[in-house]
C-alpha positions, 0 to 999 in steps of 0.5 A: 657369739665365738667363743676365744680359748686361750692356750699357754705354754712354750709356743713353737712358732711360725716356721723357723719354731722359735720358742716363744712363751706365751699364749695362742688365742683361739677363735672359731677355730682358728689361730686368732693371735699369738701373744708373748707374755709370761707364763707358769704353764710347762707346756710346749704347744706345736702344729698338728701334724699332716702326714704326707703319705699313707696307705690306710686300708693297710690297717687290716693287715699289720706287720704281715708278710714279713720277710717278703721283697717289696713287689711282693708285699705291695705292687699292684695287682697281687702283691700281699697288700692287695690280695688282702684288700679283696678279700677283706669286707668293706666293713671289714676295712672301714674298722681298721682304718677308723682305728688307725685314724683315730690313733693319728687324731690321738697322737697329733696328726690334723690330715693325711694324704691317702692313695687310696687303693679300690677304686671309687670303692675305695674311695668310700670306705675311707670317707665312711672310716673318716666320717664324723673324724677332725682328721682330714684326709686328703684323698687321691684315688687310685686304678680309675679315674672314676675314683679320682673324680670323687676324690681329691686327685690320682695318686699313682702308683708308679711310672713302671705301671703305666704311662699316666698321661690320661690321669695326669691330664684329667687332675691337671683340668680338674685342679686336683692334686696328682702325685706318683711314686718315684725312685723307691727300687731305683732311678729307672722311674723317675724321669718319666714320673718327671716328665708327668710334672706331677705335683708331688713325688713320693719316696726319691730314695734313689735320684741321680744328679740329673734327677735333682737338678729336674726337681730343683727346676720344676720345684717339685715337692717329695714326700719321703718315708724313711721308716718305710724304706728301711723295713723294705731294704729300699735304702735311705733317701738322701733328705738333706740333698733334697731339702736344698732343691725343693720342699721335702714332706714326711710321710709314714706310708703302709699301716702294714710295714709302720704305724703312722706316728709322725713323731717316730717318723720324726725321729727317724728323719732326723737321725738318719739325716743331717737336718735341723730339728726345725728342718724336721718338725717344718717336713712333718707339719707345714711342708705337708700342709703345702702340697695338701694347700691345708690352711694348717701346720704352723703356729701363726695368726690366720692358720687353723688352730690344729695344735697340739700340746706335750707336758714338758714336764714329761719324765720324758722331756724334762730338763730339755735344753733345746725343745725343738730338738727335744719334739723332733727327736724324742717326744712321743705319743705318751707325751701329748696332753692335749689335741685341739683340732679345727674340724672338731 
């Protein structure tokens, strides 16, 4: 027999997230009803989050290289990041990685979208630091296309590197997702990551016209990583532009440079931005869900019930006015009572 739950408190619902007071009904898992009805509880219960962009094996080397130029710190084959990845155990990489994912799972997050750096090596240190986790991580390899066929795609570095063609076309048969950096030190790669028609871009912080016109044509999704770029000195990329054209995801990007707490990437977004909270909270939720094709990211009947719960009567987000605005730009770890994830 299944076993239903019942969750009440001030639901965020279906994607404009209005606040509805009531109740979720779950079963098996997933979102079996939402119901309207009167409630004494201050709780707000969201959709977990899915972060759209992370390099996890970067967990073993936080806040290093500080003061470094972004190719130094990152680029591949010797930028700081990557030597520190040799030299590192796969023991090693698999406990920091574990402790970062854990950290996501505790602060809300129900999957992530890894490049996964190393190859089918790398590959397996995050299926070993993930196992026995509800996080899901939507992993694309990197470097070779062995990785990619253990994987659930290519992430690209950048059309800079190499061509892709080879790797575009083998994710293309495989159905799997292929998505590449583009536009992060400037415009110079964007049309030829463009021309791959990848399934998503990662950063867009410096596109010309022609560039969203491209996007807008081919509906290409972009995942964004404010936080990311401004400790980079990469600059700002222009969200609201990009939220007219196409789906814009969120992102946290390197362990290294950021923890991966989407609610400061929240805030981020929002505060360097003319988007709506609502704007927001759909980049950090169901916008990544889509690119991932995750059944999650939204409070509505048939989703997997990845839910998260804030005490709305947190010294923090009490007295509130509007809770949307209040989740995207002031909640925070400390906020969260409970997370209900489907993969537990």
């Amino acid at each position: 027999m299944s076993e239903e739950t019942h969750i009440e408190g001030t639901l965020l619902v279906g994607r404009d997230f209005e606040p509805t007071e009531g109740r979720v009904v779950v079963e098996d898992g997933e979102i079996a009803g939402i119901e309207e009805t009167e409630t004494d509880s201050d709780a707000i219960v969201i959709p977990a989050f899915v972060n759209a962009h992370t390099h996890m094996g970067d967990s073993i080397a936080k806040e290093a290289g500080a003061g470094l130029s972004l190719d130094d710190l990152v680029a591949p084959p010797d930028g700081l990041k990557h030597r520190l990845l040799r030299a590192a155990s796969h023991e090693e990489k698999v406990a920091a990685m574990r402790r970062s994912l854990s950290f996501m799972e505790r602060s809300g997050t129900a999957a992530c979208i890894e490049f996964r750096e190393g190859g089918v090596d790398g590959v397996q240190v995050i299926r070993d630091a993930s196992d026995g986790m509800a996080i899901e991580p939507v992993v694309l390899g990197r470097e070779t296309t062995d990785a990619m066929e253990i994987s659930d795609g290519f992430g690209a570095s950048g059309a800079r590197d190499d061509d892709f063609d080879y790797e575009r076309n083998a994710t293309r048969r495989e159905g799997k997702l292929f998505g590449i950096h583009a536009g992060e030190r400037d415009s110079t790669d964007v049309n030829p990551a463009l021309d791959l028609d990848p399934d998503f871009l990662v950063h867009m912080v410096h596109p010309e016209p022609l560039h969203l016109d491209r996007v807008e044509d081919s509906e290409i999704p972009i995942v964004v990583c404010p936080r990311s770029n401004l400790v980079t000195d990469a600059g700002v990329a222009p969200m609201a532009d990009l939220a007219e054209r196409t789906t814009v995801a969120l992102g946290t990007d390197n362990v290294m440079l950021n923890s991966p707490s989407m609610f400061r990437e929240m805030e981020f977004a929002a505060k360097l931005s003319s988007l709506s909270a609502r704007e927001v909270l759909g980049m950090a939720t169901v916008a990544g869900a889509d690119i991932a094709g995750l059944n999650c990211g939204l409070l509505e009947e048939g989703r997997n019930a990845d839910l998260v719960v804030l005490d709305g009567d947190s010294d923090n987000l009490a007295g509130a006015q509007d809770l949307v605005r209040a989740v995207v730009r002031r909640a925070g770890v400390d906020d969260v009572t409970d997370v209900l994830l489907a993969g537990q």
